[in-house]
The first five atom37 places (N, CA, C, CB, O) and aatype in JSON, in Angstrom:
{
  "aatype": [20, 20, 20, 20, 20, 20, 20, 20, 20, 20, 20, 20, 20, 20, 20, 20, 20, 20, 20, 20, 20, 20, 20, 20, 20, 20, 20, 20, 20, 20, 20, 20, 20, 20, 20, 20, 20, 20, 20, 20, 20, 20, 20, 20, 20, 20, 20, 20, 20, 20, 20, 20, 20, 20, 20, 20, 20, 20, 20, 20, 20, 20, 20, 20, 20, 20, 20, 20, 20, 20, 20, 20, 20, 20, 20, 20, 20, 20, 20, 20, 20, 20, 20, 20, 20, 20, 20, 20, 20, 20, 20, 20, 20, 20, 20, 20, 20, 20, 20, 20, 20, 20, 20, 20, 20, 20, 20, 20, 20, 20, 20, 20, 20, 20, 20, 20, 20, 20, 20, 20, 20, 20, 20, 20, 20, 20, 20, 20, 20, 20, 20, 20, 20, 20, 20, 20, 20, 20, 20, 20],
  "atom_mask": [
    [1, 1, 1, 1, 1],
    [1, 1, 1, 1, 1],
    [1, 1, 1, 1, 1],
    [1, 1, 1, 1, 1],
    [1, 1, 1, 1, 1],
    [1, 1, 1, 1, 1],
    [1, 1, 1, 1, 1],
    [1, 1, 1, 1, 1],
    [1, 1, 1, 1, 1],
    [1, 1, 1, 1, 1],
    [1, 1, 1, 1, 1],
    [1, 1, 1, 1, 1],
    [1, 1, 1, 1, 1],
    [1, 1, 1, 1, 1],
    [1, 1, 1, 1, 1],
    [1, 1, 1, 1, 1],
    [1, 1, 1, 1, 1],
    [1, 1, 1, 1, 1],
    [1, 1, 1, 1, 1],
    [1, 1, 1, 1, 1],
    [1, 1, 1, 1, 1],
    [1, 1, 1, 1, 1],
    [1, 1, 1, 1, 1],
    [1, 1, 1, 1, 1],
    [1, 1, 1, 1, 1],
    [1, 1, 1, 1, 1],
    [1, 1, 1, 1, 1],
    [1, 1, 1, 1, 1],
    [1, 1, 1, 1, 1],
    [1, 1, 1, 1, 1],
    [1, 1, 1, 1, 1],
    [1, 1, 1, 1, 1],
    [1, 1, 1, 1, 1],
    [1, 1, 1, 1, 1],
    [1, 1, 1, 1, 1],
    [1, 1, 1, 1, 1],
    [1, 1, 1, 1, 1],
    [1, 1, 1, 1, 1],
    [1, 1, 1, 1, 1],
    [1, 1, 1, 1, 1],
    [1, 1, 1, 1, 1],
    [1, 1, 1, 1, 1],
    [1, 1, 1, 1, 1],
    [1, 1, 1, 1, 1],
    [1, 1, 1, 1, 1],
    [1, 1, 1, 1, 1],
    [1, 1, 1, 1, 1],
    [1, 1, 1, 1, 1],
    [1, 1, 1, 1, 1],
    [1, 1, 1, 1, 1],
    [1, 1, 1, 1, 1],
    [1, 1, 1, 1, 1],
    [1, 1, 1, 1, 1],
    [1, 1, 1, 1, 1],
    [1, 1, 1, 1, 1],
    [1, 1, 1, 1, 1],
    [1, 1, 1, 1, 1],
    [1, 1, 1, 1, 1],
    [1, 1, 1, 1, 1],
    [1, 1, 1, 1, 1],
    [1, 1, 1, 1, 1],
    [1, 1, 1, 1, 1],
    [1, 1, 1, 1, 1],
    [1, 1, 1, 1, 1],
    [1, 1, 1, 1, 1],
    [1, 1, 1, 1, 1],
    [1, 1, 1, 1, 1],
    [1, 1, 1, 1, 1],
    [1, 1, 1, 1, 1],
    [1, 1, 1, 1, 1],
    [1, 1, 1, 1, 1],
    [1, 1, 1, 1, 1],
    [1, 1, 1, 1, 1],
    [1, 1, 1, 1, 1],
    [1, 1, 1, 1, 1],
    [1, 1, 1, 1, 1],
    [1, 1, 1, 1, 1],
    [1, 1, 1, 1, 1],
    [1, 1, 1, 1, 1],
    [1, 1, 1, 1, 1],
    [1, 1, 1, 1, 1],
    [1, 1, 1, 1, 1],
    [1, 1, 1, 1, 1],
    [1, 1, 1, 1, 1],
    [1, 1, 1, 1, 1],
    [1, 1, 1, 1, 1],
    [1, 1, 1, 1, 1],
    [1, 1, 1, 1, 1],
    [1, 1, 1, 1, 1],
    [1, 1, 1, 1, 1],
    [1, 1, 1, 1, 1],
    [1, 1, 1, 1, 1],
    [1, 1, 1, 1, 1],
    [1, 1, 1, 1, 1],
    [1, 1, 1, 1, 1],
    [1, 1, 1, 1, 1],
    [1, 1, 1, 1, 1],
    [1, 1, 1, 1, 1],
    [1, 1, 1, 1, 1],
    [1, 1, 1, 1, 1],
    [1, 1, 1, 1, 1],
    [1, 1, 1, 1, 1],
    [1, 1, 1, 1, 1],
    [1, 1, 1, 1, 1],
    [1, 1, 1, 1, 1],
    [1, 1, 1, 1, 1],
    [1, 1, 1, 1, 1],
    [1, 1, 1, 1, 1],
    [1, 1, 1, 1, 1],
    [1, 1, 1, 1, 1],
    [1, 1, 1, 1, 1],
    [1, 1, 1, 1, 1],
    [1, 1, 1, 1, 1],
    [1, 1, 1, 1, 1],
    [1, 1, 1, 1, 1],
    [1, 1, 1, 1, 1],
    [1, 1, 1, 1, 1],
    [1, 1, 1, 1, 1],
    [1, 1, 1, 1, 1],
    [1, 1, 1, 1, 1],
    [1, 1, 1, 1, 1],
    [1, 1, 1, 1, 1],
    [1, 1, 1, 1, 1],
    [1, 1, 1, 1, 1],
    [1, 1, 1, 1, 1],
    [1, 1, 1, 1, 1],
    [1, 1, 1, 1, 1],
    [1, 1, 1, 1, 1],
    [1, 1, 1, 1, 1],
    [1, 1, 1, 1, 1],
    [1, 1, 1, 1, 1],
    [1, 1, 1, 1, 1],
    [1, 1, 1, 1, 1],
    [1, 1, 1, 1, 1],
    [1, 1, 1, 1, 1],
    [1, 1, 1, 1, 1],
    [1, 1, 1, 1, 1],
    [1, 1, 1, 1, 1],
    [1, 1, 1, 1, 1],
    [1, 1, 1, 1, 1]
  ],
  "atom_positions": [
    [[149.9, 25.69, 33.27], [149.57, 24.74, 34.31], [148.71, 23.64, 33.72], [148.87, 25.42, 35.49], [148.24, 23.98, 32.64]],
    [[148.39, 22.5, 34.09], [147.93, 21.12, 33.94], [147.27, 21.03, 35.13], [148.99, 20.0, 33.73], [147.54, 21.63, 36.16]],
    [[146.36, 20.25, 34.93], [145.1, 19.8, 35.66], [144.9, 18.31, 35.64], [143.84, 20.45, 35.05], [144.71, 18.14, 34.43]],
    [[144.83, 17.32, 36.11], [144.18, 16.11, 35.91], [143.34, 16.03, 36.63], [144.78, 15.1, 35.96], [143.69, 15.98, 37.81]],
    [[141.79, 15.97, 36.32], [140.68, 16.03, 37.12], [140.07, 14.46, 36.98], [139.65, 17.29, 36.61], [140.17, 13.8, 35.94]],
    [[139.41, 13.98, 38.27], [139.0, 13.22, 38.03], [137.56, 13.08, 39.14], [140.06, 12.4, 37.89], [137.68, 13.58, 40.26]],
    [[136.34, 12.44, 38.77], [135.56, 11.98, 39.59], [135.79, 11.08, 40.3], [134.77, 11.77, 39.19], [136.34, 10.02, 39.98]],
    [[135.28, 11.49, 41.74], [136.05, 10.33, 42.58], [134.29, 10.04, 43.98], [138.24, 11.33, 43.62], [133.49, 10.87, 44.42]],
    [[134.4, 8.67, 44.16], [133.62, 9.06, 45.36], [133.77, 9.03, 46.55], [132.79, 8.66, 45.42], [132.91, 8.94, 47.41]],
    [[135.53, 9.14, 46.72], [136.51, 9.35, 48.02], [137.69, 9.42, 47.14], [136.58, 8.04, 49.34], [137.87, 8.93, 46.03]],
    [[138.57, 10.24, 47.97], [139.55, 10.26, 47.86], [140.29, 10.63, 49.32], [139.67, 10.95, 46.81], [139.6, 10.86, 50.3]],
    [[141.93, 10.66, 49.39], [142.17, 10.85, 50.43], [143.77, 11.16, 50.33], [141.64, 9.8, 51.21], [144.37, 10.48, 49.5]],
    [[144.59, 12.18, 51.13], [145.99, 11.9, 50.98], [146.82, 11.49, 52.19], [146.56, 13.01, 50.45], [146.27, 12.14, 53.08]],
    [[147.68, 10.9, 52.7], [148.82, 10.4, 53.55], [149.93, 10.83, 53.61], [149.1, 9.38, 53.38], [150.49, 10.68, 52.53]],
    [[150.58, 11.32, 54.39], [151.71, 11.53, 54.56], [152.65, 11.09, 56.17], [151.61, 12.86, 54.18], [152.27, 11.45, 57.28]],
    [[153.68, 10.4, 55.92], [154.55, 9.41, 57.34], [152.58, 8.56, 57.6], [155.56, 11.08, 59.57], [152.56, 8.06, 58.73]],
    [[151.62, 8.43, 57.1], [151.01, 7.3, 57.91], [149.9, 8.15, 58.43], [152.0, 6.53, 59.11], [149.12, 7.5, 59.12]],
    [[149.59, 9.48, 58.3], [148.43, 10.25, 58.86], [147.68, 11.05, 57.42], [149.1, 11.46, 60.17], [148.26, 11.8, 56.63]],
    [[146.36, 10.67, 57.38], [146.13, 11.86, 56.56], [145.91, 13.02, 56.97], [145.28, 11.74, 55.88], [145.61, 13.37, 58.11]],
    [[146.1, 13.87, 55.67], [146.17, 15.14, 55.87], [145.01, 16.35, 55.26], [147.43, 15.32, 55.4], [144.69, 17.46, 55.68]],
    [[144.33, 15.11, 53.45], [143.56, 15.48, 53.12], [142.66, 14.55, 52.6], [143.89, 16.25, 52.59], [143.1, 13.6, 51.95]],
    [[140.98, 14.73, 52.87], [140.26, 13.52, 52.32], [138.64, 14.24, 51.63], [140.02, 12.21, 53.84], [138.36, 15.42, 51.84]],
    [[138.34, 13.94, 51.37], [137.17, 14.1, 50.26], [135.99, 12.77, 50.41], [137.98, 14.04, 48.53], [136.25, 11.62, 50.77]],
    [[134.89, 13.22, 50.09], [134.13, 11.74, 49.68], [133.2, 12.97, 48.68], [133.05, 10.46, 51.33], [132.82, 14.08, 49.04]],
    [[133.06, 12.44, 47.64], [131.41, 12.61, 46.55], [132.51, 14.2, 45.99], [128.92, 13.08, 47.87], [132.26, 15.28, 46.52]],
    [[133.39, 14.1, 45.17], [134.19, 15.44, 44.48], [134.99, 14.79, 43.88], [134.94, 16.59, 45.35], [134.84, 13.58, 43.67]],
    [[136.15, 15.6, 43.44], [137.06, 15.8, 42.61], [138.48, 15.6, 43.03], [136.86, 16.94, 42.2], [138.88, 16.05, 44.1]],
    [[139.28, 14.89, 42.17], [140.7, 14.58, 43.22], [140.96, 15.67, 41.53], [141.72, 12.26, 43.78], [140.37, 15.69, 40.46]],
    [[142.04, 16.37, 42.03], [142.53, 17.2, 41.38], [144.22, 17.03, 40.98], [142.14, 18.3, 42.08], [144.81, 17.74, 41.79]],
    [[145.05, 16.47, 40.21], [146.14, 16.62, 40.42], [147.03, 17.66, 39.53], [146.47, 15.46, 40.44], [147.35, 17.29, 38.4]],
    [[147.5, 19.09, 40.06], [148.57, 20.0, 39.39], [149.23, 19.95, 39.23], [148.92, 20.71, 39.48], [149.7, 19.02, 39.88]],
    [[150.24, 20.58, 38.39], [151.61, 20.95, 38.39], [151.88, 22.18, 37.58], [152.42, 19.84, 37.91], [150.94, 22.91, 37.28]],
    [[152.75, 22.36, 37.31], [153.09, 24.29, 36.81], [154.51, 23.63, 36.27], [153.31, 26.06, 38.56], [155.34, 22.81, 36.67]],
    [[154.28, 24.48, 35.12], [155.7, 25.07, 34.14], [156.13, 26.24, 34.34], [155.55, 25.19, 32.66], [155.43, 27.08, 34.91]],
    [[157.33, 26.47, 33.92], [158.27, 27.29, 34.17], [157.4, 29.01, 33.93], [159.63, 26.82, 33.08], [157.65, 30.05, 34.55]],
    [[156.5, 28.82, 32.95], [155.96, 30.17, 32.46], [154.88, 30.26, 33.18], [155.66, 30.35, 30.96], [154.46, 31.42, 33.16]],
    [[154.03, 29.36, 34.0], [153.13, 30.17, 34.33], [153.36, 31.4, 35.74], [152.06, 29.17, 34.52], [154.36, 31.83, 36.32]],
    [[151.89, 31.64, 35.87], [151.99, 33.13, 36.66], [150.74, 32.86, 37.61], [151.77, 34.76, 35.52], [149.81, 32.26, 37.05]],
    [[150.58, 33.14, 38.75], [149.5, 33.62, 39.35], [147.96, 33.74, 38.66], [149.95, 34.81, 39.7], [146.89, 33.28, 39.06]],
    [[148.22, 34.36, 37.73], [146.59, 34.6, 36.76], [146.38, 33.26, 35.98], [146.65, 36.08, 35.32], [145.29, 32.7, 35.82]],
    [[147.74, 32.77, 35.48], [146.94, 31.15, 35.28], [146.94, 30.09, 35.86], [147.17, 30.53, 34.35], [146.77, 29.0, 35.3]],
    [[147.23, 30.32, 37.66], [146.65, 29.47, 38.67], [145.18, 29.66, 38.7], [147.24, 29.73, 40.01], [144.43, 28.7, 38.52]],
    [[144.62, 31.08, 38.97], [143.57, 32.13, 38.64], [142.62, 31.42, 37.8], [144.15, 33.44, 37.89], [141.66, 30.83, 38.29]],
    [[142.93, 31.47, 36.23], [141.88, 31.0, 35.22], [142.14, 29.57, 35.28], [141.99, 31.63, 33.66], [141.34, 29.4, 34.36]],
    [[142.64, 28.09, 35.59], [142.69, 26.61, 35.51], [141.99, 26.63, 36.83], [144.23, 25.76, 35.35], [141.1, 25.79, 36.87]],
    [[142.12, 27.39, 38.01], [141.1, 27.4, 38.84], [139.43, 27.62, 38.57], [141.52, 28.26, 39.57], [138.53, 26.85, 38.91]],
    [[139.37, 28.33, 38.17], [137.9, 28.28, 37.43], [137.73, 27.23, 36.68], [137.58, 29.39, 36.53], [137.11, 26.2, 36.95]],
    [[138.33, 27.52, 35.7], [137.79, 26.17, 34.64], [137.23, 24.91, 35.34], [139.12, 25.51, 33.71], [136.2, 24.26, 35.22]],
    [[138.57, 24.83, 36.28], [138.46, 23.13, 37.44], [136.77, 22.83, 38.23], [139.88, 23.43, 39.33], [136.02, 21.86, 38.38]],
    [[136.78, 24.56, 38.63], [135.64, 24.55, 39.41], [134.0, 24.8, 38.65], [135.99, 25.66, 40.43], [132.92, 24.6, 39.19]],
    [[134.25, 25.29, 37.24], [132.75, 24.59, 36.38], [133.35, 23.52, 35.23], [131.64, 26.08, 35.33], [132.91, 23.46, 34.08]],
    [[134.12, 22.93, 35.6], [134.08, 21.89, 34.33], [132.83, 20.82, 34.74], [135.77, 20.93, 34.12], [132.86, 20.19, 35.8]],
    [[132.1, 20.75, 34.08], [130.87, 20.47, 33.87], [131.22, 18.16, 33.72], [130.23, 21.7, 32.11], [131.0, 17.59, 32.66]],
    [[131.68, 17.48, 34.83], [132.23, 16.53, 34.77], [131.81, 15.97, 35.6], [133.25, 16.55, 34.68], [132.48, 14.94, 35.67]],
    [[130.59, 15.98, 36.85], [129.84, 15.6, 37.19], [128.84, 14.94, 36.94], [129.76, 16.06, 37.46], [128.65, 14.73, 35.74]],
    [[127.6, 14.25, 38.15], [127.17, 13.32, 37.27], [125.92, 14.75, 36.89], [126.67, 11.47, 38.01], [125.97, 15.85, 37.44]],
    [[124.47, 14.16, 35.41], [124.38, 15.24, 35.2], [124.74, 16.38, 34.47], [124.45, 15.32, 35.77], [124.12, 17.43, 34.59]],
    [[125.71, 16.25, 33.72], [127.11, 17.56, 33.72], [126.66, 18.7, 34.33], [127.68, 18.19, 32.12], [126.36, 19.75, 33.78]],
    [[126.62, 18.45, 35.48], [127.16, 19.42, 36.9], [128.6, 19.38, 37.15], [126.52, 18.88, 38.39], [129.43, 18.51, 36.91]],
    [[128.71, 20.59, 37.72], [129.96, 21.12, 38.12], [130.34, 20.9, 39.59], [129.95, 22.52, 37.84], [129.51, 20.35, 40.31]],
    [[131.29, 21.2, 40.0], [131.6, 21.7, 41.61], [131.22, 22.66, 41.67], [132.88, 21.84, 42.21], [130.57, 22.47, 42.7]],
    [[131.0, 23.81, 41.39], [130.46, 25.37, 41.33], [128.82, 24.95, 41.24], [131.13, 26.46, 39.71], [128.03, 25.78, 41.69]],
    [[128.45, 24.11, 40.87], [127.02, 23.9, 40.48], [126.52, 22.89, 41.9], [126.87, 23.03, 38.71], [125.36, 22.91, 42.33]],
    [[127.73, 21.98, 42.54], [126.94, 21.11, 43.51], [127.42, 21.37, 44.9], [127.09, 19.57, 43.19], [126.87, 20.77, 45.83]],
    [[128.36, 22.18, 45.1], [129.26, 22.26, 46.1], [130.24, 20.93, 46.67], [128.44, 22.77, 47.1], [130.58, 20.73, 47.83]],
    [[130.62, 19.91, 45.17], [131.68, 19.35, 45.65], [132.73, 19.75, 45.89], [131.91, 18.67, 45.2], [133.23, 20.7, 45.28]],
    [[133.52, 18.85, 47.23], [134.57, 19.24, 47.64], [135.95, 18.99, 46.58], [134.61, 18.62, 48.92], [135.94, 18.33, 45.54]],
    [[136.81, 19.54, 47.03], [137.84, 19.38, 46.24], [139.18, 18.69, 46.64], [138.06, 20.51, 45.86], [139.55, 19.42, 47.56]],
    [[140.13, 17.74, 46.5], [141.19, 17.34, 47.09], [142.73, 17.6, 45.82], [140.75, 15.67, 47.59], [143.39, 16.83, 45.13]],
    [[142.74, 18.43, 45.95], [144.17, 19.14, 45.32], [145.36, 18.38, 45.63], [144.48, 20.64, 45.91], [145.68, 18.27, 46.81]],
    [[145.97, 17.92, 44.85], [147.51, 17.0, 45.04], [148.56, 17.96, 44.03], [147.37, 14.93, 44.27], [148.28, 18.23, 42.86]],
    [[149.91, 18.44, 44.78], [150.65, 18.77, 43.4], [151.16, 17.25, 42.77], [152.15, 19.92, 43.71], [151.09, 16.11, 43.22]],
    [[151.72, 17.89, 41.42], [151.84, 16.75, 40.51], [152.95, 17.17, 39.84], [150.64, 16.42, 39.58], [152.66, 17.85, 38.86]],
    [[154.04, 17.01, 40.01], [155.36, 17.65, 38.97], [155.52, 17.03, 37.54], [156.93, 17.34, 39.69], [155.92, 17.56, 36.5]],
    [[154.94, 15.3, 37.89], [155.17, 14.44, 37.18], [154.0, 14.62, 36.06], [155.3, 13.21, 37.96], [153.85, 13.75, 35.2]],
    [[153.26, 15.67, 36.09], [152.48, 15.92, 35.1], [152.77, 16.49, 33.6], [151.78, 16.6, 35.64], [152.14, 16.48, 32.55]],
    [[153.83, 16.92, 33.95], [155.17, 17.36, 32.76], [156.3, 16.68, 32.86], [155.77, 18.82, 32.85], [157.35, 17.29, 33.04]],
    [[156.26, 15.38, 32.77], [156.98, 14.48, 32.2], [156.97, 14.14, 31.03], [156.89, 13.66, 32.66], [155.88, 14.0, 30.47]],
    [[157.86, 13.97, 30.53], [158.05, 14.01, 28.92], [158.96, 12.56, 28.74], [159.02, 15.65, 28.28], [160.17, 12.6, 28.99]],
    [[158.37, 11.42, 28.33], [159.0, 10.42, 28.14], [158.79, 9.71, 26.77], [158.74, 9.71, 29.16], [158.57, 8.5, 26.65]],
    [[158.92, 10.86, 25.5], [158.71, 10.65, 24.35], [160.08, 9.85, 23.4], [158.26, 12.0, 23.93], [159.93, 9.24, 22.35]],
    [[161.41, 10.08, 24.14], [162.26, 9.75, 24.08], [162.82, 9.21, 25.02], [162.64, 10.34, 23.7], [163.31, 9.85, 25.96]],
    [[162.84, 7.77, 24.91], [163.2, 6.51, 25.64], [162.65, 5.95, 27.1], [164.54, 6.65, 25.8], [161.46, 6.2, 27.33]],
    [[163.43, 5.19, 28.15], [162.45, 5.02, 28.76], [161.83, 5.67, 30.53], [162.62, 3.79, 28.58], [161.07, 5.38, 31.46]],
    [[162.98, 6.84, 29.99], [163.22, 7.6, 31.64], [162.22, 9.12, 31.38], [165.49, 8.13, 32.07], [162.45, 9.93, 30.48]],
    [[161.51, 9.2, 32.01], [161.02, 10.86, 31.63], [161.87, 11.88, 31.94], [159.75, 11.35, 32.36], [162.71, 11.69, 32.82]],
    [[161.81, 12.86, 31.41], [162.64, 14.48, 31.72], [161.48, 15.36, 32.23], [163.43, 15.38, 30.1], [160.44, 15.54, 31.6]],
    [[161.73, 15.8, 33.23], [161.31, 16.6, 34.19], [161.46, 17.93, 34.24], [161.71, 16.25, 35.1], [160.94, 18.69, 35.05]],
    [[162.35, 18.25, 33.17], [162.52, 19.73, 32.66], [161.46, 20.78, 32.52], [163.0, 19.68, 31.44], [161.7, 21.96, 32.73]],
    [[160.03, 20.24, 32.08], [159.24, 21.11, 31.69], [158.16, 21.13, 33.0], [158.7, 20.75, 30.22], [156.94, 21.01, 32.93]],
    [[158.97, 21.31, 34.17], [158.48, 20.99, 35.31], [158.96, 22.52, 36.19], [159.12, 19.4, 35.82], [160.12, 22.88, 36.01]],
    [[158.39, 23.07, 36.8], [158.73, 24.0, 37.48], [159.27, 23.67, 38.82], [157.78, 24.75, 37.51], [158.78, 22.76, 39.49]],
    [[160.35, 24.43, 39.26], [161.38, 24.02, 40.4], [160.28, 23.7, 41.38], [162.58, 25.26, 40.96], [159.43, 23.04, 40.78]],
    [[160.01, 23.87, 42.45], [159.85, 23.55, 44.15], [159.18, 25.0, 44.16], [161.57, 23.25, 45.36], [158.01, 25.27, 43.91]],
    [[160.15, 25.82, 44.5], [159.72, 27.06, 44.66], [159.46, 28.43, 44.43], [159.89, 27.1, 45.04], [159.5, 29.5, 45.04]],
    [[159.01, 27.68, 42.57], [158.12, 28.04, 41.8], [156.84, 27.8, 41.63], [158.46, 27.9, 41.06], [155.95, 28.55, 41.23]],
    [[156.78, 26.28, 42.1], [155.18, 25.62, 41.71], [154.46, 26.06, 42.8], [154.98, 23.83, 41.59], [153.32, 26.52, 42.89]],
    [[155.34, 25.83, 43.65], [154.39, 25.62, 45.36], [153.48, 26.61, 45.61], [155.36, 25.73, 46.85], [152.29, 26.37, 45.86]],
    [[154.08, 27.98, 45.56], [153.18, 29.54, 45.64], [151.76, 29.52, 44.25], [154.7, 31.22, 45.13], [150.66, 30.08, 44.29]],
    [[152.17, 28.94, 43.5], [151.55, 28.81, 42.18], [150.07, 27.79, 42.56], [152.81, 28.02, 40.95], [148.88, 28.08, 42.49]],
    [[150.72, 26.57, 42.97], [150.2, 25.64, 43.4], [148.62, 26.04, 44.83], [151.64, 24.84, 43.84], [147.44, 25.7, 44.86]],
    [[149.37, 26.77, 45.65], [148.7, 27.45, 46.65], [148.08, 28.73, 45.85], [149.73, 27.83, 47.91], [147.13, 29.15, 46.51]],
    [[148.19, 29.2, 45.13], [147.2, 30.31, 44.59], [146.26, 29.72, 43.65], [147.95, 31.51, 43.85], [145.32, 30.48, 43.42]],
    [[146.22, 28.82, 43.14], [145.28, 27.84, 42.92], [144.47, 27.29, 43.2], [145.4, 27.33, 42.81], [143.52, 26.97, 42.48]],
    [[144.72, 26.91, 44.92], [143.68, 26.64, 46.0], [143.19, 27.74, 46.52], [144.13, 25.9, 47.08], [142.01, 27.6, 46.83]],
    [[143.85, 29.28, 46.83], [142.85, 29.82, 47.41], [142.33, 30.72, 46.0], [143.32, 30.64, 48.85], [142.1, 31.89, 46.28]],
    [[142.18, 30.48, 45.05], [141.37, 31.08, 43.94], [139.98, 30.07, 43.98], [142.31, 31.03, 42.32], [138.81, 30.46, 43.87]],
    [[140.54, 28.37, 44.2], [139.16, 27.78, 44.47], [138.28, 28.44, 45.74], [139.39, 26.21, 44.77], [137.15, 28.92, 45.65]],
    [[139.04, 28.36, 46.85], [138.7, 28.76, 47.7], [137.81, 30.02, 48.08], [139.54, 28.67, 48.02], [137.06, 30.21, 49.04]],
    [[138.25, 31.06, 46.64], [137.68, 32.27, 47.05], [136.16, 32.22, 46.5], [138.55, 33.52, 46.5], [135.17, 32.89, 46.79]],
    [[136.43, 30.86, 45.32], [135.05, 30.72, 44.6], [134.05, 30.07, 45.17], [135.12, 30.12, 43.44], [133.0, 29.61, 44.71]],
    [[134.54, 30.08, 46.28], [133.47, 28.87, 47.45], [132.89, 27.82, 47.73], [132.65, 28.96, 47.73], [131.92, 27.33, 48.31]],
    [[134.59, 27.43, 46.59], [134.89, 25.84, 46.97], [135.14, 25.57, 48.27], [136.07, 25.25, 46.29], [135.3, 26.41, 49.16]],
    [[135.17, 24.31, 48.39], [135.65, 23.41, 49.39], [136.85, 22.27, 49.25], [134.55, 22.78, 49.73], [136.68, 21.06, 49.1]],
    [[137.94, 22.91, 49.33], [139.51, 22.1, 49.16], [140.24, 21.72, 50.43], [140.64, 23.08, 48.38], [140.17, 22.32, 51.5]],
    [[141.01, 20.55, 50.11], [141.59, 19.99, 50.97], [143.0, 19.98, 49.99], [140.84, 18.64, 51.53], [143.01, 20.48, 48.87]],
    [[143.85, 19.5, 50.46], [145.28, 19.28, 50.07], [146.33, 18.48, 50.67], [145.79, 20.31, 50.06], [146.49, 18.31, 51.88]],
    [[147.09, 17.98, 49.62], [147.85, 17.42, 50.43], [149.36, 17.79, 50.32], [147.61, 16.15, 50.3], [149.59, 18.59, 49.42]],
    [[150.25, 17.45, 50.92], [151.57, 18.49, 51.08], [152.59, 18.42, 50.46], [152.14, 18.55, 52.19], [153.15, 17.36, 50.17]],
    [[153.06, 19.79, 50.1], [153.94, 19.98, 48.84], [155.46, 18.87, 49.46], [154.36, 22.12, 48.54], [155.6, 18.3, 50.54]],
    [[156.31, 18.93, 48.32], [157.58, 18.75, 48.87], [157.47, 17.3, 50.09], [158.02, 20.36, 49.61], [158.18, 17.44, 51.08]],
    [[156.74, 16.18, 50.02], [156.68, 15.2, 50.59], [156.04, 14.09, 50.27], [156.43, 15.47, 51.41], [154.92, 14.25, 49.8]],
    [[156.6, 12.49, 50.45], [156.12, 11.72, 49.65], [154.42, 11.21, 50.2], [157.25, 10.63, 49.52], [154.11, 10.81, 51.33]],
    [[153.44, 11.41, 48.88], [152.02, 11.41, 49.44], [151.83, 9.79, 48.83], [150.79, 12.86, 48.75], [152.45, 9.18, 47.96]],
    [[150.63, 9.39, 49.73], [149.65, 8.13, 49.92], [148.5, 8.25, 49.23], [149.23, 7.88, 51.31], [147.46, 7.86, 49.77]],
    [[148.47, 8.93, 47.65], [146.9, 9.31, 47.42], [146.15, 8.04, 47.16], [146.63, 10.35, 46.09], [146.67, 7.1, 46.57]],
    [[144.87, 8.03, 47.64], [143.8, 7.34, 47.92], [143.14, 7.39, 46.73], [143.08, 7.77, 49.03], [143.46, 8.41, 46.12]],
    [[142.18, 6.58, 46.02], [140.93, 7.33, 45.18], [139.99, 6.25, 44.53], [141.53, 8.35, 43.86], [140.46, 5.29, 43.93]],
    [[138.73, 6.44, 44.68], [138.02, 5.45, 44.28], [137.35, 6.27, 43.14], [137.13, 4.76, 45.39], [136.46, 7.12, 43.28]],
    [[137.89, 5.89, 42.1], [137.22, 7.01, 40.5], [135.53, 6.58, 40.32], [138.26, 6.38, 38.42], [135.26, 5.39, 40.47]],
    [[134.79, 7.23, 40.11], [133.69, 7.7, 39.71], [133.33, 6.91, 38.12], [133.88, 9.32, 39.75], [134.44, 6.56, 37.73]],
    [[132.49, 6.57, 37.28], [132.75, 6.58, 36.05], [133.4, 5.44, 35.16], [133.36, 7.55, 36.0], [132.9, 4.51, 34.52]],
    [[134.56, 5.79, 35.33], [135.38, 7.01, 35.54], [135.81, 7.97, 34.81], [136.25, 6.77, 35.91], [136.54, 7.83, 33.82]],
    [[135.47, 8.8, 35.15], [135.37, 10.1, 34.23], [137.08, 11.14, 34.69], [133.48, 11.17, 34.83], [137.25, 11.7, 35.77]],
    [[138.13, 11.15, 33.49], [139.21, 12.01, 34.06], [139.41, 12.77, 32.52], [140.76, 11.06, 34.85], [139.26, 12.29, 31.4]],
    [[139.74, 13.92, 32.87], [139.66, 14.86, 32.1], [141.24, 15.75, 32.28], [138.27, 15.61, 32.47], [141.61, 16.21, 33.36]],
    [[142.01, 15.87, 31.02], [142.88, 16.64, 31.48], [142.93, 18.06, 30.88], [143.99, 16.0, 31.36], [142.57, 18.36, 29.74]],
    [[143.44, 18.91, 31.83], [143.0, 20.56, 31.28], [144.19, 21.09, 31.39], [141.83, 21.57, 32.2], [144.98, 20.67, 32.25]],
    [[144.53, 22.11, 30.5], [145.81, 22.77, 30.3], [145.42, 24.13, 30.02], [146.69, 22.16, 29.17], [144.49, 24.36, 29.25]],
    [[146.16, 25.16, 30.69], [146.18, 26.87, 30.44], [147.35, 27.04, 30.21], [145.77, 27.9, 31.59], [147.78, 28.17, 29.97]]
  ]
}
């Protein structure tokens, strides 16, 4: 799984014209999952996410109780090393990521984060005013 973390001091997501998920003073988070991962490394990129030390300070979310705004991201395994269209191959189907994707949030969740999300399988409006800007990308 892939992570793109970033400091944000709002963020927000849209979907048809309503949001669904919003944040101010945290982390816009964007995932996606390959074909191999599993549950346990939604599990451990969940942690990592929640002390990566990328705050101001190097404080954490685990350290300040920022909130979290989780976006999936398929396009995070895009591979456009060859020419000018990306391949999406190293991208996990729909309904592979999604369960993956959601055990991710409630692993934050169980760590006593505070996540919001925005919705799988539909075209999102993400919002974000970066921090810094400080973005960090993490891979398990």
């Amino acid at each position: 799984m892939r992570a793109l973390v970033q400091t944000v001091s709002r963020a927000s997501v849209s979907v048809d014209g309503a949001v669904v998920g919003a944040i101010e003073g945290g982390l816009l988070v964007l995932v996606g999952a390959t074909h191999s991962d599993t549950p346990e490394i939604s599990g451990t990129l969940a942690r990592k996410v929640h002390e990566l030390r990328i705050l101001d300070d190097e404080q954490s979310a685990a350290d300040t109780g920022a909130p979290l705004l989780v976006v999936s991201q398929f396009t995070l395994y895009g591979d456009a090393r060859k020419g000018r269209r990306p391949s999406w191959s190293a991208a996990a189907r729909p309904e592979v990521a999604e369960p993956l994707i959601e055990e991710f949030c409630r692993a934050l969740r169980d760590r006593g984060a505070t996540v919001e999300t925005g919705r799988f399988r539909t075209h999102m409006l993400v919002e974000s005013v970066n921090v810094g800007p400080r973005t960090v990308l993490l891979e398990v």
